[in-house]
N, C-alpha and C positions, 0 to 999 in steps of 0.2 A: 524445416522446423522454424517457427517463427515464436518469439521471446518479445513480450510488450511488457516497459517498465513506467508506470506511472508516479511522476512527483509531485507529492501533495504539500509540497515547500514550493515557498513566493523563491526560496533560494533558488541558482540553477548548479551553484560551484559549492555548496559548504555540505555538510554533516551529511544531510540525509540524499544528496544527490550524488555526492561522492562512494555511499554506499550501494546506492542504486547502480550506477555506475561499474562498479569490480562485480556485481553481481552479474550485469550484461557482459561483462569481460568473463565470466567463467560458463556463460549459456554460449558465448560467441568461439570460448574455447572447443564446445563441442559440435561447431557447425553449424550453432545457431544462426539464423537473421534477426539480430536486435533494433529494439526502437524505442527511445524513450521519449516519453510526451508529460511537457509539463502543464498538469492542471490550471495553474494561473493564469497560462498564458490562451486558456480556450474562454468562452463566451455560453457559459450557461449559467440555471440555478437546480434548485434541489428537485426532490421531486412534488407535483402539485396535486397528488392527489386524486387524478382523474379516473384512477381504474379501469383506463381502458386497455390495461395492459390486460384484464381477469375478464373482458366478457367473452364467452363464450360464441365460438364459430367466429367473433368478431376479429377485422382485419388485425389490428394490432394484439390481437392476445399471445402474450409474453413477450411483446416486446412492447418497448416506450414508443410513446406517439410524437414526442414531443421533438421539433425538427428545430434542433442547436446545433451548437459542434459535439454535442456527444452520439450524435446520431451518425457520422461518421466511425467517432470511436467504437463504439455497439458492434458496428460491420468489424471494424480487426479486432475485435474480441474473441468474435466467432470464428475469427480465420485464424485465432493464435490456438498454440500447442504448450504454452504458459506464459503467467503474468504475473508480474512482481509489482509490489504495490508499495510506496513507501511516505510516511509521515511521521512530522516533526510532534513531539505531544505537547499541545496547545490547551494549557488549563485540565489538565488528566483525561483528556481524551484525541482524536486527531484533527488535526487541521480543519478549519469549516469547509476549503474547496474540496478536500478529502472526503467527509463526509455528507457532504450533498451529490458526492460522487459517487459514494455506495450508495446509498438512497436509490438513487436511479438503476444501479450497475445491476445492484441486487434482487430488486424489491422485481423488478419484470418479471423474473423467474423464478419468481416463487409460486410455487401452486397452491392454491386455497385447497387443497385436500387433507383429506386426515390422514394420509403416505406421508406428507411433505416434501411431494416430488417436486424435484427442481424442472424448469420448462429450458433449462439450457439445452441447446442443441446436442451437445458434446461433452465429457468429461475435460478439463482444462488444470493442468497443474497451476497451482499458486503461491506466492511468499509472499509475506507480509516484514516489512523492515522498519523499525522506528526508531526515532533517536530524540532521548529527553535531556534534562540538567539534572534531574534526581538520582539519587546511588537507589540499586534494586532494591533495597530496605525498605527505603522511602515509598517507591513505586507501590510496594507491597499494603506498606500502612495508611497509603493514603485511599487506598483501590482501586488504583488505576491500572493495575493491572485486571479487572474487570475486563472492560472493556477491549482489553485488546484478547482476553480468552472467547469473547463474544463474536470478534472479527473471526477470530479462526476456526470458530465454528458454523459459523456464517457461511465463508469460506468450503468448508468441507461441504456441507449440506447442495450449495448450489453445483459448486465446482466439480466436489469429489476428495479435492484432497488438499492443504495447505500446511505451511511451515512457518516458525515466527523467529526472527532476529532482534533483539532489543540491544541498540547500544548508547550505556548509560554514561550519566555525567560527562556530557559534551561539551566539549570547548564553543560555548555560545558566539564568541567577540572578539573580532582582531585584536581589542586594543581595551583592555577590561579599566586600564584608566581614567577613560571618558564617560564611565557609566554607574552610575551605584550598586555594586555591586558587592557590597563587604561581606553580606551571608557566604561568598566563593573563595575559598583557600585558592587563590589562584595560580600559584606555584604546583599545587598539588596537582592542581587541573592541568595545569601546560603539561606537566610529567606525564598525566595520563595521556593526554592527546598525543605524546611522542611515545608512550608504552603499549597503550591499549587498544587505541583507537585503529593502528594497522592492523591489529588481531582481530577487529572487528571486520577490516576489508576484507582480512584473510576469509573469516566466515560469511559474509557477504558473498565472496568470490565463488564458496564451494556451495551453498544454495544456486549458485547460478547452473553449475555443473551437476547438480541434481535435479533441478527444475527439467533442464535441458537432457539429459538422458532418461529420464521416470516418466517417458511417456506414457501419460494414460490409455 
């Protein structure tokens, strides 16, 4: 069983990598082989639009043409048994490396029919984990939770199946003194990061262990 966990944070050690992370740690608990790969640290861009993923009989149809490092990634896509996807939310939506990475990940396998058959080889379990500075309220009234009901139906459509983690008001900044930051109770916020933020890893952790046994 192989578990690919993709971060869409420039981070490798803070919020949404450390949750990626307990989430390989509870797919690794069930015998998984885990891998996490950080998007910033590969060399492509969005997708360009060439549709040569949709011509018909033609070589690359449903898959991307396009030879980066995500043409690498593409191949363990197909050889993983689930994938955990995770990003920071950048302006009410995800990370731009994130989203030039569905772009590509998605848009291949998608069938121009009126089924809306996915052209993925295989069914692939999915999670999707985010971490913003807004309390869920907020998320709510500003509509960004939109967007991330979008991914996970994105998600299902191609995949077959997906799950969402949101954990909110994150401790942004080692050191909130060197930065303006006075809209942040920041007392309240350290509290949370030492109350709530491991119940986030907790659930983080058991995604992992459901990704990892619900094989499709």
């Amino acid at each position: 069983m192989k578990v690919l966990a993709f971060n869409g944070s420039p981070r490798k050690t803070w919020n949404t990598a450390t949750l990626l992370n307990k989430a390989l740690e509870g797919a690794a608990s069930q015998g998984a082989i885990t891998e996490m790969i950080h998007l910033y640290d590969l060399n492509y861009k969005g997708c360009i639009s060439c549709f040569a993923c949709k011509i018909k009989s033609g070589k690359s149809f449903g898959k991307c043409p396009v030879q980066d490092d995500l043409a690498e990634i593409f191949q363990k896509v197909e050889q993983a048994d689930a994938l955990i996807f995770g990003s920071p939310i950048y302006w009410g939506r995800v990370s731009g490396e994130m989203a030039a990475f569905l772009d590509r990940l998605l848009f291949q396998y998608l069938g121009y029919s009126k089924s809306r058959r996915s052209l993925c080889p295989k069914k692939i379990n999915t999670g999707f984990i985010y971490t913003g500075n807004v309390s869920e309220k907020m998320l709510k009234e500003m509509g960004q939770d939109k967007p991330i009901e979008f991914n996970e139906w994105s998600m299902k459509m191609i995949f077959g199946s997906s799950e969402t983690l949101i954990s909110y008001e994150t401790y942004q900044f080692e050191d909130y003194s060197k930065v303006e930051a006075d809209l942040v109770d920041v007392e309240a916020r350290a509290k949370r990061r030492a109350e709530v933020f491991p119940l986030d890893c907790q659930k983080a952790f058991d995604m992992g262990i459901r990704l990892a046994r619900e094989v499709l």
